[in-house]
DRENDO-1510 file (C-alpha; in Angstrom, 1 decimal, always signed):
<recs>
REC; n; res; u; v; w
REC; 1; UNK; -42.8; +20.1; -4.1 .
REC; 2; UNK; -40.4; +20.1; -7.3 .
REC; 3; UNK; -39.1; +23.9; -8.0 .
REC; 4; UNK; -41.1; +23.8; -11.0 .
REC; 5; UNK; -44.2; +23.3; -9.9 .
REC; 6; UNK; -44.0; +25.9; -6.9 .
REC; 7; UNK; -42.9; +28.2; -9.6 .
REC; 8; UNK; -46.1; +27.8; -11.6 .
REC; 9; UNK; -48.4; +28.3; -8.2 .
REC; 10; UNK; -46.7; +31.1; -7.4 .
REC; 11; UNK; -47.3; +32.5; -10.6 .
REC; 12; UNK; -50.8; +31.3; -11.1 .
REC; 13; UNK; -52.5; +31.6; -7.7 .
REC; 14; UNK; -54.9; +33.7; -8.8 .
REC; 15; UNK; -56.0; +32.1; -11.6 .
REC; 16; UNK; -55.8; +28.5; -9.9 .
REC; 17; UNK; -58.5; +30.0; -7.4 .
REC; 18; UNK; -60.7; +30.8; -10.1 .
REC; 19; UNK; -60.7; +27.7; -12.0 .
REC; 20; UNK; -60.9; +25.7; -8.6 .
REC; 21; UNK; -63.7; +27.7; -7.7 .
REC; 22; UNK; -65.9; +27.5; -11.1 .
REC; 23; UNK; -65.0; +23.3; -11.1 .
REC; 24; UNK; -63.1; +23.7; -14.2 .
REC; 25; UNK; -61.2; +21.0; -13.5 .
REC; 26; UNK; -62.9; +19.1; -11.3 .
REC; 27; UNK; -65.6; +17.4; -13.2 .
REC; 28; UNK; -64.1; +14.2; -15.4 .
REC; 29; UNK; -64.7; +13.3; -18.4 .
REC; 30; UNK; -64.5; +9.3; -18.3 .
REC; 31; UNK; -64.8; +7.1; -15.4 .
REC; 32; UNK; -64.6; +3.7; -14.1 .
REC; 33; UNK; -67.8; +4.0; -12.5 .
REC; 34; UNK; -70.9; +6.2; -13.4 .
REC; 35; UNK; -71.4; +7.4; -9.7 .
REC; 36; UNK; -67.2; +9.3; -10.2 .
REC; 37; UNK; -68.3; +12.5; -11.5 .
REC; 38; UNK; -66.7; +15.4; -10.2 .
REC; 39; UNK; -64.6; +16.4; -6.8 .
REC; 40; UNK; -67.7; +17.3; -5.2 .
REC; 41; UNK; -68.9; +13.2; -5.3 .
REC; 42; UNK; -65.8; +12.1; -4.2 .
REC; 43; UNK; -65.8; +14.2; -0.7 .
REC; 44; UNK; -69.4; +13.2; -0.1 .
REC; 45; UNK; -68.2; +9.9; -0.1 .
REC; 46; UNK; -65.0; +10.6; +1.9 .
REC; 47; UNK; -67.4; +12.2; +4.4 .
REC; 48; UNK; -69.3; +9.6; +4.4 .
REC; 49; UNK; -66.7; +7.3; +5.3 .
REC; 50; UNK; -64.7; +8.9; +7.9 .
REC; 51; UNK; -65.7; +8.5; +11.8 .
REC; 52; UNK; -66.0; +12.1; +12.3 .
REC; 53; UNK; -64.0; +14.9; +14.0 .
REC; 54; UNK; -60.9; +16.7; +12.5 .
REC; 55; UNK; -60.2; +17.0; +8.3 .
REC; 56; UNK; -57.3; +17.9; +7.0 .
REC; 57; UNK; -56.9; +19.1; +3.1 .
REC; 58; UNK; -53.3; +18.2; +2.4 .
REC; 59; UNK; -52.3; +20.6; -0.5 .
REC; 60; UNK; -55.2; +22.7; -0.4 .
REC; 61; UNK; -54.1; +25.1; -3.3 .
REC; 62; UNK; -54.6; +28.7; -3.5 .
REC; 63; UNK; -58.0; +29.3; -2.8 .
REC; 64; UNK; -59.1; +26.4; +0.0 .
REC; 65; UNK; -61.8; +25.5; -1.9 .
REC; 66; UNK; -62.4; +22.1; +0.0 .
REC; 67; UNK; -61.8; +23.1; +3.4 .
REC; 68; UNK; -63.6; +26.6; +2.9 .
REC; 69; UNK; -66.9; +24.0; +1.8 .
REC; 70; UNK; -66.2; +21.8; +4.4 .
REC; 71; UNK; -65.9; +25.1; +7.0 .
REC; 72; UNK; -69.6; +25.8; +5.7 .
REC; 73; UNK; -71.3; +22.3; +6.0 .
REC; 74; UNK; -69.7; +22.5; +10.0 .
REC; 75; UNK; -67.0; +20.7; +9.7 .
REC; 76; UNK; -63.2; +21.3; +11.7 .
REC; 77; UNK; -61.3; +21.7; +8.8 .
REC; 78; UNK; -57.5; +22.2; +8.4 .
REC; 79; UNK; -55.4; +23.5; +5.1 .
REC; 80; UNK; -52.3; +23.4; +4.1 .
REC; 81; UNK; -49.9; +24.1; +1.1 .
REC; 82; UNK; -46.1; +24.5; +0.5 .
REC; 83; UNK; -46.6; +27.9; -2.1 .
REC; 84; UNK; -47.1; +30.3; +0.6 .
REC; 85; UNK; -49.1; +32.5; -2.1 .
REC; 86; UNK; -51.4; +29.9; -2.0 .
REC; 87; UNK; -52.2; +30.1; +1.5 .
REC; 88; UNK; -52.6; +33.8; +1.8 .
REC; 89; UNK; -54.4; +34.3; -1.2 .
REC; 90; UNK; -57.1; +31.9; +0.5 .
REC; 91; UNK; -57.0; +33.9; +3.8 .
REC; 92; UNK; -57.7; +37.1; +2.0 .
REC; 93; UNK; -61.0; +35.0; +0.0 .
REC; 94; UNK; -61.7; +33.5; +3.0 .
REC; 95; UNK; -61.0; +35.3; +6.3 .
REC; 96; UNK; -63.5; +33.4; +8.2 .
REC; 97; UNK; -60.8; +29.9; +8.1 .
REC; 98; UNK; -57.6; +32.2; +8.0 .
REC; 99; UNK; -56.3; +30.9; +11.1 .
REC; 100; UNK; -56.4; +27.1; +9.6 .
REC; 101; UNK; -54.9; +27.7; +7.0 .
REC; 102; UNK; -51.0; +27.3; +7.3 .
REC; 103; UNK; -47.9; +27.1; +5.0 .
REC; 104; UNK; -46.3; +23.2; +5.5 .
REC; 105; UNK; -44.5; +20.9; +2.8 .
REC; 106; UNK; -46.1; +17.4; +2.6 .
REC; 107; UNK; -41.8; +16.2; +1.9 .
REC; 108; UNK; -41.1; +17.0; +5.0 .
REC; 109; UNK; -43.0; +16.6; +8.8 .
REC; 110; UNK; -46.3; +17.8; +8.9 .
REC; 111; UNK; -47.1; +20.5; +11.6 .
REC; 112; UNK; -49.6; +18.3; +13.8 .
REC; 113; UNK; -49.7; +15.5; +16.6 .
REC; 114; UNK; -50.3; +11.9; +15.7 .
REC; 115; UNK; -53.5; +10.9; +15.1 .
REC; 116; UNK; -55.2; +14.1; +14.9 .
REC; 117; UNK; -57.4; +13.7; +12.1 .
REC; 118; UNK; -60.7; +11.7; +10.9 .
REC; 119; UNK; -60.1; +12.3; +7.1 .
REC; 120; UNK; -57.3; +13.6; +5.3 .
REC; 121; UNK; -57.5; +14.8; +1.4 .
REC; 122; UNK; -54.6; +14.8; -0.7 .
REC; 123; UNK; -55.7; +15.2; -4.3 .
REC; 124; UNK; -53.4; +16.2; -7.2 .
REC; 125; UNK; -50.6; +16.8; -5.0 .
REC; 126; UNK; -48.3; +14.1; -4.8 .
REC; 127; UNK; -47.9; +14.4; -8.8 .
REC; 128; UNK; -45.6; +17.3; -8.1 .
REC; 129; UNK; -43.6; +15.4; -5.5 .
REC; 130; UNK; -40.5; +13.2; -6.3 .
REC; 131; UNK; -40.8; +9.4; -6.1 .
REC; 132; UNK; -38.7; +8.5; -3.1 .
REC; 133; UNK; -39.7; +11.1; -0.9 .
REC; 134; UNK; -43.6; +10.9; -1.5 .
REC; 135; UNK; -43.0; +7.1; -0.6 .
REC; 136; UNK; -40.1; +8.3; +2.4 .
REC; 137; UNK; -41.9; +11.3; +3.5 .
REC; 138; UNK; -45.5; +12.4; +2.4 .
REC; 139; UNK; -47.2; +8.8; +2.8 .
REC; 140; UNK; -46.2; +8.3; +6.1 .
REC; 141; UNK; -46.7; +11.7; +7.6 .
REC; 142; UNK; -50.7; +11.4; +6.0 .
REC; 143; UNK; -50.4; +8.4; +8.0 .
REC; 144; UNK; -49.0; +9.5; +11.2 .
REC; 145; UNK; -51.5; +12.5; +11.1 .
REC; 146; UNK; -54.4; +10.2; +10.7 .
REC; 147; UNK; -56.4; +8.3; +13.4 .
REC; 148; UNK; -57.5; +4.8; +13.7 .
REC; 149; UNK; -60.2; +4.3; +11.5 .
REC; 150; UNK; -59.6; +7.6; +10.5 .
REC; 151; UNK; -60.1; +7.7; +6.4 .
REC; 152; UNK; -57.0; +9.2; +4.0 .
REC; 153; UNK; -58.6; +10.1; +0.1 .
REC; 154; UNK; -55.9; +10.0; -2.1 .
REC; 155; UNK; -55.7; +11.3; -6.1 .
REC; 156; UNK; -52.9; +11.3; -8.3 .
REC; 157; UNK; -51.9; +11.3; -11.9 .
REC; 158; UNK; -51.1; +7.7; -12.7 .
REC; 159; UNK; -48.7; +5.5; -14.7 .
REC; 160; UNK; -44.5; +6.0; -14.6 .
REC; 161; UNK; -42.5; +9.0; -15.7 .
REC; 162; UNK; -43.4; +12.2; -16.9 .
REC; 163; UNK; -46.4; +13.3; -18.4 .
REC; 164; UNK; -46.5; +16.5; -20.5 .
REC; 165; UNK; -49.6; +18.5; -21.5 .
REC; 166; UNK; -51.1; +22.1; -22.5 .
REC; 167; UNK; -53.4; +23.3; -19.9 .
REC; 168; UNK; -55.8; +25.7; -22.1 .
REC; 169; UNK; -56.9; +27.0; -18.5 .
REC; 170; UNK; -53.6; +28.7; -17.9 .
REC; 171; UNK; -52.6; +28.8; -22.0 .
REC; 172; UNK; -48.7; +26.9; -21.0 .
REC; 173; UNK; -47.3; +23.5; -20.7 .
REC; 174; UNK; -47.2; +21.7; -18.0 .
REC; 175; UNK; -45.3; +18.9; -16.9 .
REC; 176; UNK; -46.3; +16.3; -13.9 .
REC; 177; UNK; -44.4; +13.4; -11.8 .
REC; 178; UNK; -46.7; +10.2; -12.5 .
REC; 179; UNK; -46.7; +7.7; -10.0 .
REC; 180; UNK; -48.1; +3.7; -10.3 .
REC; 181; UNK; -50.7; +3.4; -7.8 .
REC; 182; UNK; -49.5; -0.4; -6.6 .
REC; 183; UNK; -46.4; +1.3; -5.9 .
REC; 184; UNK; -48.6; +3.7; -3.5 .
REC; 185; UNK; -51.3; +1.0; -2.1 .
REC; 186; UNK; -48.2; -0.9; -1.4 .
REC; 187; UNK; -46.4; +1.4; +0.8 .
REC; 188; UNK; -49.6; +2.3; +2.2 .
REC; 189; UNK; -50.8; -1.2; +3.5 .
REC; 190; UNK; -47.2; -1.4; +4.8 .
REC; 191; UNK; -48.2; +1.4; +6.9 .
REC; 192; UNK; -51.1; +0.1; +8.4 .
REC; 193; UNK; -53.7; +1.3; +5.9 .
REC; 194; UNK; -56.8; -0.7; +4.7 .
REC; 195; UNK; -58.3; +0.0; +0.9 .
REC; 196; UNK; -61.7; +1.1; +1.0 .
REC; 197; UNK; -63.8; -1.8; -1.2 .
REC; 198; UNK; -66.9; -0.8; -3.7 .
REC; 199; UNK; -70.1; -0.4; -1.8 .
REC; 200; UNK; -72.7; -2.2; -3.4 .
REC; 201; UNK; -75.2; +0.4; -2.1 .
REC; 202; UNK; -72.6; +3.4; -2.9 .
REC; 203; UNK; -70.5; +2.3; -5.6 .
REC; 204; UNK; -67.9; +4.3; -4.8 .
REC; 205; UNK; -64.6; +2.1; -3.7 .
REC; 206; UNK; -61.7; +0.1; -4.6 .
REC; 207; UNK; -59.2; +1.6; -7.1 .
REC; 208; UNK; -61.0; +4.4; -9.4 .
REC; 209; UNK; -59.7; +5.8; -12.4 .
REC; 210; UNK; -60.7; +8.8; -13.9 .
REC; 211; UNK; -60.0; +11.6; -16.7 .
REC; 212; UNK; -59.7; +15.1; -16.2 .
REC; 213; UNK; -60.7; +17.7; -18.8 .
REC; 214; UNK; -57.0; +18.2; -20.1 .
REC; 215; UNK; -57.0; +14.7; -21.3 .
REC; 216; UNK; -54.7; +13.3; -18.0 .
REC; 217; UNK; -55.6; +9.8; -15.9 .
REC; 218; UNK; -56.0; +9.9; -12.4 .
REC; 219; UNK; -56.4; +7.0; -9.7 .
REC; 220; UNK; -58.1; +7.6; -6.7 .
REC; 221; UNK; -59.1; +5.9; -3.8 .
REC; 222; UNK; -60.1; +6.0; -0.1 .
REC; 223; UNK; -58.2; +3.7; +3.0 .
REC; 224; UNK; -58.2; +3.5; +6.4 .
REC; 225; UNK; -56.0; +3.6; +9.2 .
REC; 226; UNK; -56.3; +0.2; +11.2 .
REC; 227; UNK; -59.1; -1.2; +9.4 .
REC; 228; UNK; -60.2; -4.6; +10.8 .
REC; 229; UNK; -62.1; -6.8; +8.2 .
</recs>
């Protein structure tokens, strides 16, 4: 994670909580497809996808929203973060998952065996991650983590070079690392990973694209580890 950006979630932990908490953020204002509403539809379908066993919330954030809900619908649910204020601020919230939550930096190797997760969540993380190593360190270690068949949900801030934008939430500027998502399905497929396709019954696949409330474009989308067509 860039200095910058730690800097800010060090700063803001509190506050991130709150508005991850109250879905601030998380619903989106445009879509490419009516069923992409908010976080919340996006893990259902994740859920949905994935074999079953192990998650894994790659960048949690302060808080651990995702893996504190997943915790309550019964799920084995891991979090981690690089801001260690992050991660103790969720153990405090959330004392029941303290012990899986830990401090780890998705630039360098992750804390776990291969293969030892059914899904894996990385959203709005890799924006605050340099080019060369999200595509030399953090994709492959979501992959090494993951099982076959396993399922990796990944959303990012799209297009090339910076993007620079008030955040009323916070009341400062904010600057974030935009990444082109062929650049990231590429490297991914070169790692053994399958895109997810649109569902005809669910809708949700392929390469989505969405707007957060700020004003900033996102891609997302779901693949898996050793698909076979």
């Amino acid at each position: 994670m860039s200095d910058t950006s730690a800097e800010f979630y060090r700063r803001n932990a509190r506050r991130y909580a709150e508005v991850a908490r109250a879905y601030t953020q998380s619903v989106y204002v445009d879509s490419s497809h009516p069923a992409l509403t908010d976080d919340s539809a996006l893990l259902s379908r994740a859920l949905a996808l994935s074999p079953g066993g192990r998650c894994l919330d790659a960048g949690c954030g302060a808080g651990a929203r995702d893996v504190f809900a997943l915790w309550r619908m019964g799920c084995d649910a891991r979090g981690i973060d690089a801001v260690p204020e992050c991660i103790l601020l969720a153990r405090e919230m959330h004392p029941e998952i303290a012990e899986k939550l830990l401090v780890a930096d998705l630039s360098q190797r992750l804390p776990f065996e291969n293969d030892s997760f059914a899904l894996v969540l990385c959203n709005a993380v890799i924006q605050h991650i340099p080019h060369d190593e999200v595509m030399h360190a953090t994709l492959p270690e979501l992959v090494r983590v993951l099982r076959p068949s396993g399922i990796l949900q990944l959303m990012f801030k799209h297009g090339r070079g910076v993007l620079s934008l008030f955040d009323p939430d916070y009341g400062e500027d904010r600057s974030f690392l935009l990444h082109d998502e062929h650049d990231i399905l590429n490297a991914l497929r070169s790692l053994g990973m399958d895109l997810v396709e649109e569902d005809n019954m669910v809708g949700l696949g392929g390469i989505m694209f969405f707007t957060d409330p700020k004003g900033a474009g996102h891609c997302v989308f779901h693949m898996r580890k050793g698909y076979v067509r």
